[in-house]
C-alpha positions as CSV (number, residue, x, y, z in Angstrom):
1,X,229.4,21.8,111.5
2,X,228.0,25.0,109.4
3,X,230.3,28.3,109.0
4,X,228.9,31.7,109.9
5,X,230.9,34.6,107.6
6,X,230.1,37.7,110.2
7,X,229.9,41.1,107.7
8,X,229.0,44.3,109.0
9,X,230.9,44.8,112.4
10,X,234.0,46.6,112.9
11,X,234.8,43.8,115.0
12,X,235.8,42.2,118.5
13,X,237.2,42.1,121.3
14,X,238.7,45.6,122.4
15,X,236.6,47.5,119.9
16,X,233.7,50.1,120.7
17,X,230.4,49.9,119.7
18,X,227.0,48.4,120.9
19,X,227.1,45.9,117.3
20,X,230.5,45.3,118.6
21,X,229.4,44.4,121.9
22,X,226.9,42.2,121.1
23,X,229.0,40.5,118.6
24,X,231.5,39.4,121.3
25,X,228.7,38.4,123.5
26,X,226.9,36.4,121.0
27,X,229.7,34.5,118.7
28,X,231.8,32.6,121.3
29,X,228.9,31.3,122.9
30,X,227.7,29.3,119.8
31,X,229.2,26.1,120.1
32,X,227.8,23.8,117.0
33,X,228.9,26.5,114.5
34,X,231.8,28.5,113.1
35,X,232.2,32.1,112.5
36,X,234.4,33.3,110.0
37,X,234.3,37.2,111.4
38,X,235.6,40.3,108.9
39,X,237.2,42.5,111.0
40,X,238.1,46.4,110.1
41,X,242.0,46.8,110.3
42,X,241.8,50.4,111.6
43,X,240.1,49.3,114.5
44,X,241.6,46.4,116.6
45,X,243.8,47.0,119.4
46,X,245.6,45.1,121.6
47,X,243.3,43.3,122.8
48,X,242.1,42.1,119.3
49,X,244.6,39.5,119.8
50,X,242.4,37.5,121.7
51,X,241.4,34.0,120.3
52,X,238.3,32.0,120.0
53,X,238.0,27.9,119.8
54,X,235.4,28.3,116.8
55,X,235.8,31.7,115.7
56,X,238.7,32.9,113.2
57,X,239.1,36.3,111.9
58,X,239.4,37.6,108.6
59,X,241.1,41.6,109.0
60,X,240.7,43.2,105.7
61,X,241.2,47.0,105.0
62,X,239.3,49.7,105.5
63,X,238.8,53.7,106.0
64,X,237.2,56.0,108.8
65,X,235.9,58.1,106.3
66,X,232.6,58.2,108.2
67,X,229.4,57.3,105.3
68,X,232.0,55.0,103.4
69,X,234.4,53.0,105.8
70,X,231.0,50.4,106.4
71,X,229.8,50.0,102.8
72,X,234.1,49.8,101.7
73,X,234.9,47.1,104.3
74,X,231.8,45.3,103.2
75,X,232.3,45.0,99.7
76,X,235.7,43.7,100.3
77,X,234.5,41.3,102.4
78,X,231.7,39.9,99.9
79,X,234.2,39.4,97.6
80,X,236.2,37.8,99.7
81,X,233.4,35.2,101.0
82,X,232.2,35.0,97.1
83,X,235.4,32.8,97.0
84,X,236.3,31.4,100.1
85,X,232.7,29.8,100.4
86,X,230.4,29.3,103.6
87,X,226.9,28.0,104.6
88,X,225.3,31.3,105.6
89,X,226.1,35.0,105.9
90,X,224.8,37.1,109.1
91,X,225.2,41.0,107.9
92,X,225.0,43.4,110.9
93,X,222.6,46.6,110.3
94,X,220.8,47.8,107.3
95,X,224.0,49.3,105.6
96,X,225.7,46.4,104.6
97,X,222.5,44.7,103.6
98,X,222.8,46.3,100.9
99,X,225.2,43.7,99.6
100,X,222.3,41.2,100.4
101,X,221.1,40.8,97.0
102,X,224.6,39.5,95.8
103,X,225.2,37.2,98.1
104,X,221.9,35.7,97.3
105,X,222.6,35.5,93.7
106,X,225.7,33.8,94.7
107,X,223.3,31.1,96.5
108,X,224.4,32.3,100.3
109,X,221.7,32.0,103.2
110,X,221.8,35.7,104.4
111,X,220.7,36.3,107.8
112,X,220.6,40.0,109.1
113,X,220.0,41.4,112.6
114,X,218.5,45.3,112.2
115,X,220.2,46.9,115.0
116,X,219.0,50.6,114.6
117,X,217.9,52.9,111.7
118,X,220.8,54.4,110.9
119,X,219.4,57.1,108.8
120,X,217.6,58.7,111.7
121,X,221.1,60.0,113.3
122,X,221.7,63.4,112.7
123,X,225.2,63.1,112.2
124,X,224.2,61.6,108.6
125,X,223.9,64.4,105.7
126,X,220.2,63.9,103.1
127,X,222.2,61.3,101.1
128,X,223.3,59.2,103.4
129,X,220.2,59.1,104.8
130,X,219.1,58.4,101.2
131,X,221.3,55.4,101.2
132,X,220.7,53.9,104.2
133,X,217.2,53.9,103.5
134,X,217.5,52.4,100.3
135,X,219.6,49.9,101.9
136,X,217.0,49.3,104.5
137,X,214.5,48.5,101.8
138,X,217.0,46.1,100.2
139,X,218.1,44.1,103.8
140,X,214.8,43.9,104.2
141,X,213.3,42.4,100.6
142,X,216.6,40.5,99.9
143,X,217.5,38.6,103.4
144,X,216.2,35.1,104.1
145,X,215.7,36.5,107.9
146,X,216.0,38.9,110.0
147,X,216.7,39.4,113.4
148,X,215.0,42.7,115.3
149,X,216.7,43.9,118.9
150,X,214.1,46.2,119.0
151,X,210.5,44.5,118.7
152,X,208.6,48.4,118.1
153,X,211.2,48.4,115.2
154,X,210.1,45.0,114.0
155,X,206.1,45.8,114.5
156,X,206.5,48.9,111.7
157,X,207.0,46.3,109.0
158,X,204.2,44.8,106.9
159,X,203.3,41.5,107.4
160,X,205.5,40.0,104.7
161,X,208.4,40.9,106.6
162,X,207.0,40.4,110.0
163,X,207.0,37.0,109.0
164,X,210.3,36.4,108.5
165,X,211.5,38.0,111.2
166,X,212.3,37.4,114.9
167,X,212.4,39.5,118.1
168,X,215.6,39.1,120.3
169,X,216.9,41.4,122.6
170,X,220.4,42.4,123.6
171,X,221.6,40.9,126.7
172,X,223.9,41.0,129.6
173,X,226.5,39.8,132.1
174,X,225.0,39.0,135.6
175,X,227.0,42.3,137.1
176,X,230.0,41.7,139.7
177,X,230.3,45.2,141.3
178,X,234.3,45.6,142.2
179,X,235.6,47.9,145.3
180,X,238.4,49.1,143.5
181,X,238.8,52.5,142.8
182,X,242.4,52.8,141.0
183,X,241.0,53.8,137.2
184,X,238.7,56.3,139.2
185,X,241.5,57.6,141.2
186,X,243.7,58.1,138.0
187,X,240.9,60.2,136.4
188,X,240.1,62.3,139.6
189,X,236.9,61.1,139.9
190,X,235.1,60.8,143.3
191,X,233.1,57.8,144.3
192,X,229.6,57.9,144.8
193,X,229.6,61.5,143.8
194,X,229.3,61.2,139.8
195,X,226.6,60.9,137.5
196,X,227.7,58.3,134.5
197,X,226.7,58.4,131.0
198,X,228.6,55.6,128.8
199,X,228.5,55.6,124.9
200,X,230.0,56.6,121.8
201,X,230.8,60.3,121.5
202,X,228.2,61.2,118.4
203,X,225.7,63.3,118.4
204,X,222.5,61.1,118.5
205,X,223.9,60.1,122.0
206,X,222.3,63.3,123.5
207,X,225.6,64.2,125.8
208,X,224.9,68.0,125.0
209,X,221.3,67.7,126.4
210,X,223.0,66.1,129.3
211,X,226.0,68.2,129.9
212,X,223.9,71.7,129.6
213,X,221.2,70.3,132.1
214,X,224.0,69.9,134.7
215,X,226.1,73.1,134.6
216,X,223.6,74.5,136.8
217,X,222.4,71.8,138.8
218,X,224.2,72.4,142.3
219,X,223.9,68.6,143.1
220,X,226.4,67.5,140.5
221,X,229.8,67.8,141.1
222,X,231.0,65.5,138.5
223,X,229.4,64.3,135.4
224,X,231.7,61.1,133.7
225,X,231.5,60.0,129.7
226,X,232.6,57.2,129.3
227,X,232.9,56.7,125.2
228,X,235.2,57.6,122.5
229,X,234.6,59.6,119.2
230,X,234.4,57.9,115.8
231,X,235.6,59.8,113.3
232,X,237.1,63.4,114.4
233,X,236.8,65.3,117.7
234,X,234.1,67.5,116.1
235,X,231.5,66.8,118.7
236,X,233.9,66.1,121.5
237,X,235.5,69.7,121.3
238,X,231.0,71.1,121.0
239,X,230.9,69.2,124.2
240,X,233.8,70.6,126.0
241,X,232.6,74.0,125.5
242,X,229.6,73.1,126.7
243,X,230.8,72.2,129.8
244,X,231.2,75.7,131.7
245,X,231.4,75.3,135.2
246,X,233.6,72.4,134.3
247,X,232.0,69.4,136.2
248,X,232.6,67.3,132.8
249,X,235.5,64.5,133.1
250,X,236.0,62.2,129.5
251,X,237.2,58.9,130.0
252,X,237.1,57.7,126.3
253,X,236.4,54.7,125.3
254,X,236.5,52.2,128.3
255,X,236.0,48.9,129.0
256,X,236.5,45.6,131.4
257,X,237.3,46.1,135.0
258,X,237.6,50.0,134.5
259,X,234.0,50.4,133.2
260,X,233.4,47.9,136.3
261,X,234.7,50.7,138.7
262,X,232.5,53.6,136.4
263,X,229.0,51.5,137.4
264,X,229.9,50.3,140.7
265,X,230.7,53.9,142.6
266,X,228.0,55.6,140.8
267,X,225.4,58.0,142.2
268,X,223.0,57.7,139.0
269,X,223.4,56.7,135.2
270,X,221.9,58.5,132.5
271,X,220.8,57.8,129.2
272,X,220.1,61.3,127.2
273,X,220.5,59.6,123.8
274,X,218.1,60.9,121.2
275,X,218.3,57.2,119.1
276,X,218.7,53.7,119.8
277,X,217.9,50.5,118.8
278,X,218.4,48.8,121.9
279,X,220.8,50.5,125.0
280,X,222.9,48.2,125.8
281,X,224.8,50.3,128.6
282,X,221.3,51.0,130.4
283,X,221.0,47.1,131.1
284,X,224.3,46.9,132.1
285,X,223.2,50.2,134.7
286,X,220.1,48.2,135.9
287,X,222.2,44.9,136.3
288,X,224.5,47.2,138.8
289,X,221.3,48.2,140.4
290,X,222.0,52.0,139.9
291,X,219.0,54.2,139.8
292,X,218.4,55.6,135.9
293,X,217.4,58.6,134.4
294,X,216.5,57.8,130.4
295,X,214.9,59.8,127.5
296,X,211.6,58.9,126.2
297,X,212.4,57.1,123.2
298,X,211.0,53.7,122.0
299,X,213.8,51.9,122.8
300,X,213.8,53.0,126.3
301,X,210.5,51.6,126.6
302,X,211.2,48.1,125.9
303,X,212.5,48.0,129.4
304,X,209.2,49.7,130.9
305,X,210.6,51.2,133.5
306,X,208.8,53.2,135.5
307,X,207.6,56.7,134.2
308,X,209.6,58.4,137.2
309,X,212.5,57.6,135.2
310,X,211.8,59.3,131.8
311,X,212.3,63.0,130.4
312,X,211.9,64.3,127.6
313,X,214.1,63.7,125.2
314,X,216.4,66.7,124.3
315,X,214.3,68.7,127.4
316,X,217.4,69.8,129.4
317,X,215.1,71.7,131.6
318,X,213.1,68.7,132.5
319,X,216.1,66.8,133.0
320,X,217.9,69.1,135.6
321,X,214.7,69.1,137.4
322,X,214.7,65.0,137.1
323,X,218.1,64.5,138.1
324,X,217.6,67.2,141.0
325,X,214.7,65.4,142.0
326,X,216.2,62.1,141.8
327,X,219.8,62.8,143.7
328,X,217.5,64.6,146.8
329,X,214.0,62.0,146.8
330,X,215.2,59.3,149.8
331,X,214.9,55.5,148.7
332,X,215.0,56.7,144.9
333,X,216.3,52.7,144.0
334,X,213.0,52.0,144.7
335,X,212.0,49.2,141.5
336,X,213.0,46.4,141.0
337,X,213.6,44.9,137.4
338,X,214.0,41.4,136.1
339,X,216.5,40.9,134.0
340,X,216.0,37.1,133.6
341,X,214.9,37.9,129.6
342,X,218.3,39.4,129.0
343,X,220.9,36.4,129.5
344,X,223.6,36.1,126.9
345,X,223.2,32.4,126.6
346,X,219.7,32.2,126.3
347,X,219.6,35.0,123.4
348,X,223.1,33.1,121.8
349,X,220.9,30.0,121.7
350,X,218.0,31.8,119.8
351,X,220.2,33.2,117.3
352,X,222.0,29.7,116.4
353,X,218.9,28.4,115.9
354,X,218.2,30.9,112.9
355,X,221.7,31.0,111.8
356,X,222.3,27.2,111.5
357,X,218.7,26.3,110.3
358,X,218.5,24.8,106.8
């Protein structure tokens, strides 16, 4: 049976993060392999504790110096894998592929799965975004194949890469709505009278768009954010002073049955974010059959909803008017979309195939 070292991901379970996310969705359902995961020791939790029959974990250290922490924790774990050896090496995102080149020299098969480009998010200053870049051009060159969540990311590429590559999706959970309403309760917030946003507090997110647009929208009583912040509560302290009329409650980062509750009493979910490679929480919003509101980026798209659902993207105006129209229209659930091309097992299968292949 081939081992899988797993570079690039802060880790799993209990940590945040849609690479996290789809890492604990994808690994433990890969039975004829065996991943050999490098975790970030700043970020587990209690719940890190959790085992897996084929997966063991390497925790090595790391910062959260935000445009280091990544490229720090993945040098150590190159090293580390340089001499402790394994049949492939599946590097998450373009910023650690920039290692790709030495594990190939060091005769690794090096798999990576292109989540998102990284350099488009605001948060990053002109050298990071130099970086990334140049580590996109490297992953890209350097890795045997690559994996695209996002297939309008994928069709930018040349042909040589095209080649190589392979479209497939994030996934999700067939959704088990719960009645209980205790982590609501806890929080103050009101069934069915909430609009729900869930995602990491940074700024390519689009919260502020989101936050301004209902201050003066007299249908929203309560807006919830699920998410917590990265680095520092920069962002999180511009969006509390955003929130005037103080409809805004902040959940941080939340997962299992409480994020159940957030989707199952929701009046609407919103996705504001300005990036994305592929939204994970707005298929887990359709799969709880909650009527969306999204921005009009490409990633967005690959779900075609319909174009009642779209605004554009940082047009707070437009959204107000959207959500206004939305919470008052009758029948507004009025689509219905298959999900049947987003199953965890089906997209684990495709990705052992690649990974395993000689």
């Amino acid at each position: 049976m081939k081992t899988v070292a797993v570079i690039g991901t802060r880790g799993f379970p209990g940590i945040q993060g849609g690479v996290e996310m789809h890492c604990q969705n994808i690994y433990p359902l890969i039975s004829d392999a065996n991943f050999r995961v490098y975790r970030r020791k700043p970020y587990l939790t209690p719940e890190s504790t959790r085992t897996y029959p084929n997966i063991t974990f390497v925790d090595l250290p790391s910062t959260r110096v935000k445009g280091f922490e990544a490229l720090f924790h993945t040098f150590l774990s190159v090293m580390h894998i340089i001499f402790h050896r394994t049949d492939a090496v599946h590097i998450h995102n373009i910023g650690p592929g920039l290692f790709a080149p030495i594990l190939r020299l060091f005769g690794f098969k090096v798999i990576m799965t292109y989540h998102s480009a990284n350099y488009e998010h605001k948060k990053w200053g002109p050298f990071a975004k130099a970086l990334l870049r140049l580590s996109e051009h490297v992953s890209l060159r350097w890795c045997h194949r690559i994996i695209f969540v996002n297939k309008f990311q994928m069709e930018k590429y040349a042909e040589k890469i095209r080649r190589k590559s392979t479209y497939i999706p994030n996934g999700l959970h067939p959704a088990v709505p719960v009645a209980e309403t205790d982590f609501l309760s806890s929080k103050g917030i009101i069934p069915g009278e909430y609009l729900l946003a869930v995602g990491r507090i940074t700024p390519e997110k689009g919260f502020h768009h989101l936050i301004k647009a209902v201050q003066e929208c007299p249908q929203v009583s309560q807006l919830v954010i699920a998410g917590g912040s990265d680095h520092d509560s920069t962002y999180l302290n511009e969006l509390r002073a955003l929130d005037t009329h103080h409809k805004v409650i902040f959940t941080g980062f939340t997962a299992g049955n409480d994020l159940a509750q957030l989707y199952s009493h929701a009046r609407l979910f919103v996705l504001p974010s300005e990036n994305e490679g592929f939204p994970l929480v707005l298929l887990e919003a359709i799969s709880y059959h909650l009527q969306v509101i999204v921005s009009d980026i490409p990633a967005t798209h690959l779900l075609q909803l319909p174009q009642s659902c779209y605004f554009e993207t940082g047009n707070t105006t437009q959204l107000k008017e959207i959500i206004e129209h939305t919470l008052t229209a009758e029948n507004t659930n009025n689509y219905n979309f298959d999900i049947t091309q987003f199953q965890w097992p089906e997209i684990a299968a495709t990705t052992a195939r690649i990974l395993t292949s000689s």
